[in-house]
DRENPA-3360 file (N, C-alpha, C; in nm, 2 decimals, always signed):
BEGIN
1 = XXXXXXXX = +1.10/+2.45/+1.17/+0.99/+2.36/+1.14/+1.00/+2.23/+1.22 ~ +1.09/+2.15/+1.24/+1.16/+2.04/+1.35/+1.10/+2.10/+1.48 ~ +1.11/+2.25/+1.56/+1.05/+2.26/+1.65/+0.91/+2.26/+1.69 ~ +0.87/+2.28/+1.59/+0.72/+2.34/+1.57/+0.65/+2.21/+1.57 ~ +0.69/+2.09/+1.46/+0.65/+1.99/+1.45/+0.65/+1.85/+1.62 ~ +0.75/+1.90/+1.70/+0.72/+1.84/+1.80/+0.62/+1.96/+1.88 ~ +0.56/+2.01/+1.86/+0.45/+2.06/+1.96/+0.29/+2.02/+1.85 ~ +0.31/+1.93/+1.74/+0.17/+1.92/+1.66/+0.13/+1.76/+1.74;
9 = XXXXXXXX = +0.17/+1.68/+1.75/+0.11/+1.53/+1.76/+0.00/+1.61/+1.92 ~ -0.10/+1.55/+1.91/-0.24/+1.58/+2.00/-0.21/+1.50/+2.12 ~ -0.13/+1.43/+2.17/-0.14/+1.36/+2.30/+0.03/+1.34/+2.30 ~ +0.05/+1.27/+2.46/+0.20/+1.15/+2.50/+0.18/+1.05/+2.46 ~ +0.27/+0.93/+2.44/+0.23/+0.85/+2.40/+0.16/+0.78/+2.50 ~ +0.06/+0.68/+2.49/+0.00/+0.59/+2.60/-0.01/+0.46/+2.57 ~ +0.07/+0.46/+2.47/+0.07/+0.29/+2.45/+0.24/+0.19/+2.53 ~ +0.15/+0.08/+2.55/+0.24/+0.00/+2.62/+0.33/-0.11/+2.56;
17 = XXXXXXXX = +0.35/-0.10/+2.41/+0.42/-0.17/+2.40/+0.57/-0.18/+2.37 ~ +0.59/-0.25/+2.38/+0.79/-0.24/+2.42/+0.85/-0.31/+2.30 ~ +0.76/-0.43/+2.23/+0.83/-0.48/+2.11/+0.93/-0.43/+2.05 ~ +1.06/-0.55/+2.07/+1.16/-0.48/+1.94/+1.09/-0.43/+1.81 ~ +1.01/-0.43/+1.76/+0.97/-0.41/+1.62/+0.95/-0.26/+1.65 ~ +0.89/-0.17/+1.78/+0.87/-0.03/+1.76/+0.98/+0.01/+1.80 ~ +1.09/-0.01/+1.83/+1.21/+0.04/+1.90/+1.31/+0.02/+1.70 ~ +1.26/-0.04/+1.66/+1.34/+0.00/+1.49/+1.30/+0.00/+1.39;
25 = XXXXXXXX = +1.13/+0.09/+1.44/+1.07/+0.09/+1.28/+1.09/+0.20/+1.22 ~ +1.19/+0.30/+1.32/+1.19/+0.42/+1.26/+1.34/+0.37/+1.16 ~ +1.41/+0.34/+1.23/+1.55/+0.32/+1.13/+1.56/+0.26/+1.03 ~ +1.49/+0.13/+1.04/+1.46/+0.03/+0.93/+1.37/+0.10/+0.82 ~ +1.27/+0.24/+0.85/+1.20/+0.30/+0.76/+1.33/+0.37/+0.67 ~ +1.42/+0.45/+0.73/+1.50/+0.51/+0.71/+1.61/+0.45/+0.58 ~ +1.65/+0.27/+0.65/+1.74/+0.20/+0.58/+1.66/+0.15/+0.41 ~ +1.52/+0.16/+0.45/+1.40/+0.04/+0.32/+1.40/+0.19/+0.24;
33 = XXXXXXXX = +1.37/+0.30/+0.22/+1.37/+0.45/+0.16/+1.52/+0.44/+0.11 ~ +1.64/+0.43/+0.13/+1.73/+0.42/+0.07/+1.82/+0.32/-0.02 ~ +1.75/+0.18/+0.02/+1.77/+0.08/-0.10/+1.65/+0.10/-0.20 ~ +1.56/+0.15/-0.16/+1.47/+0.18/-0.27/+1.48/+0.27/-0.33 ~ +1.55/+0.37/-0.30/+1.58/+0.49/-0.44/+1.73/+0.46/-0.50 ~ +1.79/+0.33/-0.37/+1.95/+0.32/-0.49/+1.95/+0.22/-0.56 ~ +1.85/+0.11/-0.52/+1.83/+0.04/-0.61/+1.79/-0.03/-0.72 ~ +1.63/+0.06/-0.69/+1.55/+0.01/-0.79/+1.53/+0.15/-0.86;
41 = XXXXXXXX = +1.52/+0.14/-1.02/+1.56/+0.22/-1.11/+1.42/+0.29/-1.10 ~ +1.34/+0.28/-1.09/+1.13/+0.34/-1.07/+1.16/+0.38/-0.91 ~ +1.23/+0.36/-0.80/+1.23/+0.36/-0.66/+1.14/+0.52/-0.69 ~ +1.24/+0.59/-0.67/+1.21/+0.76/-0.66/+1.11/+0.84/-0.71 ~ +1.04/+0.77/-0.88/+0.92/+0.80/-0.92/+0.77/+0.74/-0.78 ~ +0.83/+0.61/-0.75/+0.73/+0.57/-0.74/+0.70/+0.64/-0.57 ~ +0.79/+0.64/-0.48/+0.80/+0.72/-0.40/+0.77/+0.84/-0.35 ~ +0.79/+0.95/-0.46/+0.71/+1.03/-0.50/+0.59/+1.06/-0.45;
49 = XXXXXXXX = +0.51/+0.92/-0.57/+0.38/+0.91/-0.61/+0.29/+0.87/-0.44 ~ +0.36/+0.84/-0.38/+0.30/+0.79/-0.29/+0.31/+0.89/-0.20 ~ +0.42/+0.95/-0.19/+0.42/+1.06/-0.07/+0.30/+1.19/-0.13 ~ +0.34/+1.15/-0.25/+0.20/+1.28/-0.34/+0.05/+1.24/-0.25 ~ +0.06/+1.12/-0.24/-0.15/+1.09/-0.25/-0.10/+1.01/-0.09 ~ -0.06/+1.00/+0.00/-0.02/+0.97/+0.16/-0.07/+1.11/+0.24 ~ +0.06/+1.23/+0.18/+0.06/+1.29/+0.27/-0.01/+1.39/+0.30 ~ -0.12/+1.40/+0.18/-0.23/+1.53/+0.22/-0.30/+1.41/+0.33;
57 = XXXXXXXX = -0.35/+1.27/+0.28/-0.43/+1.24/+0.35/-0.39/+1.22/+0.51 ~ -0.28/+1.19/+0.54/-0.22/+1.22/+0.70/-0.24/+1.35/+0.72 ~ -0.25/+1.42/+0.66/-0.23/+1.56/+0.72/-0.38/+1.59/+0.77 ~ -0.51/+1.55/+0.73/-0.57/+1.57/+0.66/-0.68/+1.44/+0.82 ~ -0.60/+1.42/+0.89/-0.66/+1.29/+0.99/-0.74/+1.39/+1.05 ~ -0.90/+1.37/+1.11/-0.95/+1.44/+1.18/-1.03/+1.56/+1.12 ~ -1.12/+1.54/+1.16/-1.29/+1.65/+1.15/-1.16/+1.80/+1.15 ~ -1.09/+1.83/+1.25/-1.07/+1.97/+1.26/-0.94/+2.00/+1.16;
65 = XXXXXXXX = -0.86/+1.89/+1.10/-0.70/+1.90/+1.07/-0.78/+1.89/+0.86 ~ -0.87/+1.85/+0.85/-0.94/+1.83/+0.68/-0.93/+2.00/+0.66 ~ -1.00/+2.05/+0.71/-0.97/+2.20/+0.60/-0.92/+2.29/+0.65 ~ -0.76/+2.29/+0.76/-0.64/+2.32/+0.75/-0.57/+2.25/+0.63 ~ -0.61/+2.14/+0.56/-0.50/+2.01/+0.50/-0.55/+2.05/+0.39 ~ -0.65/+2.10/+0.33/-0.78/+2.09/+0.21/-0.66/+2.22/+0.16 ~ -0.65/+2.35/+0.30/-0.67/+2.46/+0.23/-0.52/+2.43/+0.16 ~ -0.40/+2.38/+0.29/-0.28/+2.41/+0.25/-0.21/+2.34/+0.12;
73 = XXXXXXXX = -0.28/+2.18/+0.07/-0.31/+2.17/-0.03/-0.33/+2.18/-0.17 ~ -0.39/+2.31/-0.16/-0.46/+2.42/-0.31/-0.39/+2.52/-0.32 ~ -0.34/+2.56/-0.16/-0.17/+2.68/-0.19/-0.06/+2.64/-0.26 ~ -0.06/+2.49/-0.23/+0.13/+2.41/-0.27/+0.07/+2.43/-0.41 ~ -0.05/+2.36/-0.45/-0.09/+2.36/-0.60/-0.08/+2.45/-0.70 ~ -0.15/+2.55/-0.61/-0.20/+2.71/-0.73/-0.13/+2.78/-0.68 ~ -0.04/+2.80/-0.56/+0.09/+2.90/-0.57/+0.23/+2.87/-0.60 ~ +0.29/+3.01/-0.57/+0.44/+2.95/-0.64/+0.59/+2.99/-0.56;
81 = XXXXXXXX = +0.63/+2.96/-0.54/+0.73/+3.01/-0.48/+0.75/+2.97/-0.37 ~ +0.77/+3.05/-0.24/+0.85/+3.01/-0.10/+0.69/+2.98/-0.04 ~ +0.57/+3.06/-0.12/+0.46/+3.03/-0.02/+0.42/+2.92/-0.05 ~ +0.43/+2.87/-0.19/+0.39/+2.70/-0.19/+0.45/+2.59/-0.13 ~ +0.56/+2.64/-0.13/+0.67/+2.58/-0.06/+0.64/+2.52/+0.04 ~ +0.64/+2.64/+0.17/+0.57/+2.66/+0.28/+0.46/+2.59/+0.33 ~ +0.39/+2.58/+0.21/+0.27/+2.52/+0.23/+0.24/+2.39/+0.25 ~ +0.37/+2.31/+0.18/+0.37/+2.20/+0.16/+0.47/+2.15/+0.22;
89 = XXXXXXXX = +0.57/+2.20/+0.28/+0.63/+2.19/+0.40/+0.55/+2.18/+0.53 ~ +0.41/+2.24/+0.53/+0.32/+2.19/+0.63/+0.27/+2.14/+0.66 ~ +0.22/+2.08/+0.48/+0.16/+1.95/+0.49/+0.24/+1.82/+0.53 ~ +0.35/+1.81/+0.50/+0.44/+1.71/+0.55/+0.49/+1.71/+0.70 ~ +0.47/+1.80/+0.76/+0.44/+1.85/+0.89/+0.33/+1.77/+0.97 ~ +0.24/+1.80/+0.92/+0.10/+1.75/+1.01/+0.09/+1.62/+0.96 ~ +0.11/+1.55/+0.85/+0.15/+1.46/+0.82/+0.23/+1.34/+0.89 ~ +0.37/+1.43/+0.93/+0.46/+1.38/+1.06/+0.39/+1.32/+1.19;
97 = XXXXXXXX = +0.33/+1.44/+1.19/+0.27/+1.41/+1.38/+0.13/+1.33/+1.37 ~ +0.05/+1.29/+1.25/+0.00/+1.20/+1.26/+0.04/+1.07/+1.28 ~ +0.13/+1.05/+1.19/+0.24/+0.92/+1.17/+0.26/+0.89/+1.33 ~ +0.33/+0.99/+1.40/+0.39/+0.99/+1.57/+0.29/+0.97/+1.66 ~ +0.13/+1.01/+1.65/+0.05/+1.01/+1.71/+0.01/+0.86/+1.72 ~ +0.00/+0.80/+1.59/-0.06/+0.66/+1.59/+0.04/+0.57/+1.67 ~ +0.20/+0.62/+1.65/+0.25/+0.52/+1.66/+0.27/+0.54/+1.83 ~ +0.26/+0.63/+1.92/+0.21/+0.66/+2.03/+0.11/+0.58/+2.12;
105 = XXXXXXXX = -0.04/+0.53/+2.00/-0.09/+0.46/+2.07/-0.09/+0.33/+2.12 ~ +0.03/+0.26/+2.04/+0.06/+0.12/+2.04/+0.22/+0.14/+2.12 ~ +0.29/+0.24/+2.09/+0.45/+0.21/+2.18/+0.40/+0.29/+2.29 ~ +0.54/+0.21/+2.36/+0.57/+0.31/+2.49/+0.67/+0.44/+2.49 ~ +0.66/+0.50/+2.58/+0.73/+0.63/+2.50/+0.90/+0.57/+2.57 ~ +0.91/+0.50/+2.61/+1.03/+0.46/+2.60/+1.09/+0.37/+2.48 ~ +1.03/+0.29/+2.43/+1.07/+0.25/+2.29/+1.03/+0.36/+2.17 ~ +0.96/+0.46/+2.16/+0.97/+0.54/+2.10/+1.13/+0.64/+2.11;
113 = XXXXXXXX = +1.15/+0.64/+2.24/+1.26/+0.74/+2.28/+1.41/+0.64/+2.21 ~ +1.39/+0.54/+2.24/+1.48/+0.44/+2.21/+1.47/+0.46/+2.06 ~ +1.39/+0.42/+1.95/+1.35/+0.45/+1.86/+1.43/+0.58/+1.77 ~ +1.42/+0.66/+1.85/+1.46/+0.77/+1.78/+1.59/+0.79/+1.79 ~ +1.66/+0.74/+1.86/+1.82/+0.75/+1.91/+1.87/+0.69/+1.80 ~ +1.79/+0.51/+1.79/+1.83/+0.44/+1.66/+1.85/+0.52/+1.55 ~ +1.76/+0.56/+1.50/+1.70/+0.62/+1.37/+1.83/+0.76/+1.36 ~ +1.87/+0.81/+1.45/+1.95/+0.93/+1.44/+2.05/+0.87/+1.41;
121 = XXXXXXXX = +2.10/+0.78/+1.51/+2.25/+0.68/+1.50/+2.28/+0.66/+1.34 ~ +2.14/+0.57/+1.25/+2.18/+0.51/+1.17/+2.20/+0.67/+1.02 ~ +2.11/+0.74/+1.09/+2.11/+0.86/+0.97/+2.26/+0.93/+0.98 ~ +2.31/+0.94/+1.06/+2.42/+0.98/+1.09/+2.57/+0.91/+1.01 ~ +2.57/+0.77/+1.03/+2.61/+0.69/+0.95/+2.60/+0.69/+0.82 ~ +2.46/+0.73/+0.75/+2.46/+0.67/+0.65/+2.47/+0.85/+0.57 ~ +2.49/+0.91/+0.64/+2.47/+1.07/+0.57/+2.66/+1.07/+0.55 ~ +2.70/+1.03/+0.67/+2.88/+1.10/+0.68/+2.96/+0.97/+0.62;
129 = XXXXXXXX = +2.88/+0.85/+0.65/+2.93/+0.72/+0.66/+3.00/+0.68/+0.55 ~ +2.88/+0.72/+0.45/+2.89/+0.62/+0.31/+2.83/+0.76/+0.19 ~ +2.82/+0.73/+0.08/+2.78/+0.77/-0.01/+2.61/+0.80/-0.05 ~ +2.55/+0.71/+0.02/+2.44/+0.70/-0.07/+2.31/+0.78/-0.01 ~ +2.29/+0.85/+0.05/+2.23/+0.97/+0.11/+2.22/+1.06/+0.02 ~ +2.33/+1.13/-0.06/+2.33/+1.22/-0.09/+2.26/+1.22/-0.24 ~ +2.31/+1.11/-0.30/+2.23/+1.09/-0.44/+2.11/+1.01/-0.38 ~ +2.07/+0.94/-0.31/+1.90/+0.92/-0.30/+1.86/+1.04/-0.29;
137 = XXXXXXXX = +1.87/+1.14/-0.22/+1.79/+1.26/-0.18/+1.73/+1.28/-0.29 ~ +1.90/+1.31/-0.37/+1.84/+1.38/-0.48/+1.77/+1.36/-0.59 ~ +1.82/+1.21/-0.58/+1.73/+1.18/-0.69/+1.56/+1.17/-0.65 ~ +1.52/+1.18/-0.53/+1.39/+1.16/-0.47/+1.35/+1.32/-0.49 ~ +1.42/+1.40/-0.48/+1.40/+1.58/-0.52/+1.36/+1.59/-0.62 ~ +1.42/+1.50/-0.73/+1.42/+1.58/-0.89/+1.31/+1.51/-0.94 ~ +1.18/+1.43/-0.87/+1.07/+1.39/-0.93/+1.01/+1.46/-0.96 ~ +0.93/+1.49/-1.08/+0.85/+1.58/-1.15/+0.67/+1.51/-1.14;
145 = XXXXXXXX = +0.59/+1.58/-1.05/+0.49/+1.48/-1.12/+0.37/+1.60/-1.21 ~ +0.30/+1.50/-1.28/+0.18/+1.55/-1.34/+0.12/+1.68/-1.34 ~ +0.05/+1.75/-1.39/-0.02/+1.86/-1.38/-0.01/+1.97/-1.25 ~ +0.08/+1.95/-1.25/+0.13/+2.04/-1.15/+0.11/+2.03/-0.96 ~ +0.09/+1.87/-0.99/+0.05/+1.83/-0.82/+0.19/+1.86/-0.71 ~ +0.11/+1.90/-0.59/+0.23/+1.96/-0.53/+0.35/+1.78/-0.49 ~ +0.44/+1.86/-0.53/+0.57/+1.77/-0.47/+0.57/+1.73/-0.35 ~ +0.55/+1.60/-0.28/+0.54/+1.61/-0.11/+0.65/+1.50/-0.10;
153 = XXXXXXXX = +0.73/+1.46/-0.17/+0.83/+1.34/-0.13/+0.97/+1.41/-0.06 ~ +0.97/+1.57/-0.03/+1.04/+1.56/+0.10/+1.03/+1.71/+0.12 ~ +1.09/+1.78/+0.22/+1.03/+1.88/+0.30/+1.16/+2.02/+0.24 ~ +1.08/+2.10/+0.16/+1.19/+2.18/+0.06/+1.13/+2.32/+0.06 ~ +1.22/+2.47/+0.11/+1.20/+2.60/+0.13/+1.30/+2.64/+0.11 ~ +1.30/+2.72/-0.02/+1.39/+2.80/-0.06/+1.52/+2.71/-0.14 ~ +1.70/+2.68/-0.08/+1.74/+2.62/-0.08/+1.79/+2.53/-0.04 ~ +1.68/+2.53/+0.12/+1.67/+2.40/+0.22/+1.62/+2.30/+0.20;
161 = XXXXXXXX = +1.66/+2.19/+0.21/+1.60/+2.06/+0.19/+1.60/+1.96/+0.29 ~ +1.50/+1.87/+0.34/+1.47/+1.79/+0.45/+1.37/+1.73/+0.45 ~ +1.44/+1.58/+0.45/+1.40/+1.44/+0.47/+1.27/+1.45/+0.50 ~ +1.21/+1.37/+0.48/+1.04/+1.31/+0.50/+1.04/+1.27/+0.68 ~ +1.19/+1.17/+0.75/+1.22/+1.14/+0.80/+1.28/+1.23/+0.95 ~ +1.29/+1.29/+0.87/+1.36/+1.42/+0.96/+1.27/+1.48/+1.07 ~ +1.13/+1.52/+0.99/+1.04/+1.60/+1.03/+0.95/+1.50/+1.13 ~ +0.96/+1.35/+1.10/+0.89/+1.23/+1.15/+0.95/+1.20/+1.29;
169 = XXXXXXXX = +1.11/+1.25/+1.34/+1.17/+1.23/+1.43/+1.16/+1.34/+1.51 ~ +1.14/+1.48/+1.47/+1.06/+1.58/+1.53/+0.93/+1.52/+1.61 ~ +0.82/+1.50/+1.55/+0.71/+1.44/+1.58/+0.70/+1.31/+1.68 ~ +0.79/+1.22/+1.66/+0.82/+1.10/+1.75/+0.87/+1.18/+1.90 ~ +0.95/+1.26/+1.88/+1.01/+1.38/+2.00/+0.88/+1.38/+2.07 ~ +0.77/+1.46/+2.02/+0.71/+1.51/+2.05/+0.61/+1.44/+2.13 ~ +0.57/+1.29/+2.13/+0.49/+1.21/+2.18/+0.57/+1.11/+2.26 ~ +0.69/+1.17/+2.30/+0.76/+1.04/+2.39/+0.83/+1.11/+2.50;
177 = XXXXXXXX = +0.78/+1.25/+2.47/+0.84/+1.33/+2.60/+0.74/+1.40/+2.67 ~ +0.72/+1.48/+2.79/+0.61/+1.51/+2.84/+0.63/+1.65/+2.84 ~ +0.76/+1.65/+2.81/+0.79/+1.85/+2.83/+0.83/+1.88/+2.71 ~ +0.68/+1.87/+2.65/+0.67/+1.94/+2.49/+0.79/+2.07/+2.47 ~ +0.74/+2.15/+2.57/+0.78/+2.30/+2.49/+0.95/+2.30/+2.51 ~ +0.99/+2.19/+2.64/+1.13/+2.23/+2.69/+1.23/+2.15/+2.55 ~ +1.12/+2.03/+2.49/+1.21/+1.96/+2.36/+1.20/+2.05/+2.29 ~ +1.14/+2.08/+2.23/+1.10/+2.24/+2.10/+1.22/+2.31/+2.13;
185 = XXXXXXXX = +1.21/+2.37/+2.23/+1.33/+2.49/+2.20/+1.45/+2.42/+2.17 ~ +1.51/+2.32/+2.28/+1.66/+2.30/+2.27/+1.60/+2.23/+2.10 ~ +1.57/+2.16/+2.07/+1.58/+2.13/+1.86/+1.59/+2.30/+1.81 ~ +1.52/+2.35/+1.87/+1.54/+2.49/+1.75/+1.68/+2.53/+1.81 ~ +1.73/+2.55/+1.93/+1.86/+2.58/+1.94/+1.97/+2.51/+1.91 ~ +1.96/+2.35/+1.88/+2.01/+2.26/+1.83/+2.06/+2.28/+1.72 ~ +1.89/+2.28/+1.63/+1.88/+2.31/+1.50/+2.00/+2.46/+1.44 ~ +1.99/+2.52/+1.51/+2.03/+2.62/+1.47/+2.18/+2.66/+1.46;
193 = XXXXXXXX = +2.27/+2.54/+1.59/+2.38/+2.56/+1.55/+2.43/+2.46/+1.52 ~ +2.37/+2.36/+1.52/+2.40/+2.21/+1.40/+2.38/+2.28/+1.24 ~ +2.31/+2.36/+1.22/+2.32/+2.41/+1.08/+2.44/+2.44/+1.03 ~ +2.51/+2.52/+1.13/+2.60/+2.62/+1.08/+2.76/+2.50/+0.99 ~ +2.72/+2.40/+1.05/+2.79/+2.33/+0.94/+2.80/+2.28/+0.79 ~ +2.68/+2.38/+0.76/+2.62/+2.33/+0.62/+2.76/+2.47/+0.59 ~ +2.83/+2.52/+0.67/+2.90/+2.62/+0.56/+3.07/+2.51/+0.54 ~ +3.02/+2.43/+0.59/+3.15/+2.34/+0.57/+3.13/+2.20/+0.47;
201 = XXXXXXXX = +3.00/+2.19/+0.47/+2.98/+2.07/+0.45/+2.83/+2.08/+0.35 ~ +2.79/+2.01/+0.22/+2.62/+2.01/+0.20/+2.53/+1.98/+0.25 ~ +2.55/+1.81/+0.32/+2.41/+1.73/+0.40/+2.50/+1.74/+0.55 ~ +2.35/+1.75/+0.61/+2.34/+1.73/+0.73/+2.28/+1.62/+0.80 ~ +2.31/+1.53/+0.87/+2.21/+1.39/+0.91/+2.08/+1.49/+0.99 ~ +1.99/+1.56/+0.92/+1.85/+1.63/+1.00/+1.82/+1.55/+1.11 ~ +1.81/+1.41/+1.19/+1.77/+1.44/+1.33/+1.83/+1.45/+1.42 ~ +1.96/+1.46/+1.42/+2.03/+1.52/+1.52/+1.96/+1.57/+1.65;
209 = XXXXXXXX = +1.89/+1.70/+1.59/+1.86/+1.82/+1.68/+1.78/+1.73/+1.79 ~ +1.70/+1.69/+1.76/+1.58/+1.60/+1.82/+1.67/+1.49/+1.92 ~ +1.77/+1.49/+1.89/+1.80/+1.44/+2.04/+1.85/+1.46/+2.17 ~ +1.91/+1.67/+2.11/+1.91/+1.73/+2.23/+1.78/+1.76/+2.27 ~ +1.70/+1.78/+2.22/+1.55/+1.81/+2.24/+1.52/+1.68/+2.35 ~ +1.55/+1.56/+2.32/+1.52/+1.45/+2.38/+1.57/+1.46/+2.49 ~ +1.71/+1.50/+2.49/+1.77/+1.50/+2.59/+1.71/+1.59/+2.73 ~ +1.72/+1.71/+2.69/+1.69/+1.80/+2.74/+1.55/+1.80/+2.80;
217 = XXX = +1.47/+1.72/+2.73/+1.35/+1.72/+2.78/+1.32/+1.62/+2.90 ~ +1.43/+1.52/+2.90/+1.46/+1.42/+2.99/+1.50/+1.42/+3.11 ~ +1.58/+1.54/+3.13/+1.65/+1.61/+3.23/+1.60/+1.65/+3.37;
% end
């Protein structure tokens, strides 16, 4: 999904700005999501609630992406299993590459590129570093909401689980490099054997992959 999600954002980036502020809004997004689920006791509900009613409507940007986002919406809802799942794993997907698209039009794809390195750096840290990764997650997983609205506060198939953030750094990939397809593969090949450490270990800092992707696409 990490590969796929850098081939969704609709353009490169073409924005010119260089501000420190776009080169660490991805990590600072990263660092504000984790004091807020460790330390405010509502953090995780409320979080949630917001990723609940955010992310259909990102997904959801655009005359042609509304009833792709409508349909996949009513699947997470009224189905059950790996296909709701799925479904809502795609909404947070297209979701992603909105987020990456906008933020494309205002950065340059070098502070975007910069950006993303940050954002891996500090996930990396704070996954192996410290403690507090692993119980925000989960306590952001175990929100239950209402009437059966689909769950969108983070990206969950089967017994995989992945950050809101994760899929966001895919997508930023995707609008700061020019060789879409060459970043895609190396993250899926990335992806695939950066996994193999979940047989040693539970969490994995998810953007890793995306910076051989970066890399590679750099080359």
């Amino acid at each position: 999904m990490q590969a796929l999600t850098v081939l969704l954002p609709r353009r490169d980036a073409t924005g010119t700005g260089r501000n420190v502020a776009w080169v660490l809004a991805p990590a600072f997004a990263l660092a504000l999501g984790v004091v807020i689920l460790r330390v405010f006791a509502g953090g995780p509900h409320a979080l949630a609630l917001v990723a609940a009613v955010a992310t259909p409507a990102l997904a959801a940007a655009g005359p042609l992406r509304l009833p792709v986002a409508a349909t996949l919406w009513l699947v997470a809802w009224l189905a059950h299993g790996l296909l709701a799942q799925a479904a809502a794993v795609a909404l947070v997907a297209l979701a992603a590459a909105t987020i990456a698209s906008l933020a494309g039009r205002f950065a340059s794809p070098r502070a975007l590129a910069v950006g993303l390195v940050l954002l891996a750096a500090l996930d990396v840290l704070l996954v192996w570093g410290t403690p507090q990764v692993g119980p925000a997650s989960q306590a952001l997983h175990g929100v239950s909401l209402p009437h059966g609205i689909p769950r969108l506060q983070d990206a969950t198939f089967g017994d995989a689980q992945m950050g809101w953030l994760d899929l966001v750094a895919a997508a930023l990939l995707g609008v700061a490099v020019s060789r879409r397809l060459r970043a895609a593969a190396a993250t899926w090949a990335a992806a695939l054997l950066f996994g193999l450490l979940l047989l040693v270990t539970p969490t994995l800092p998810g953007t890793v992959p995306t910076l051989v992707g970066l890399l590679c696409a750099s080359v």
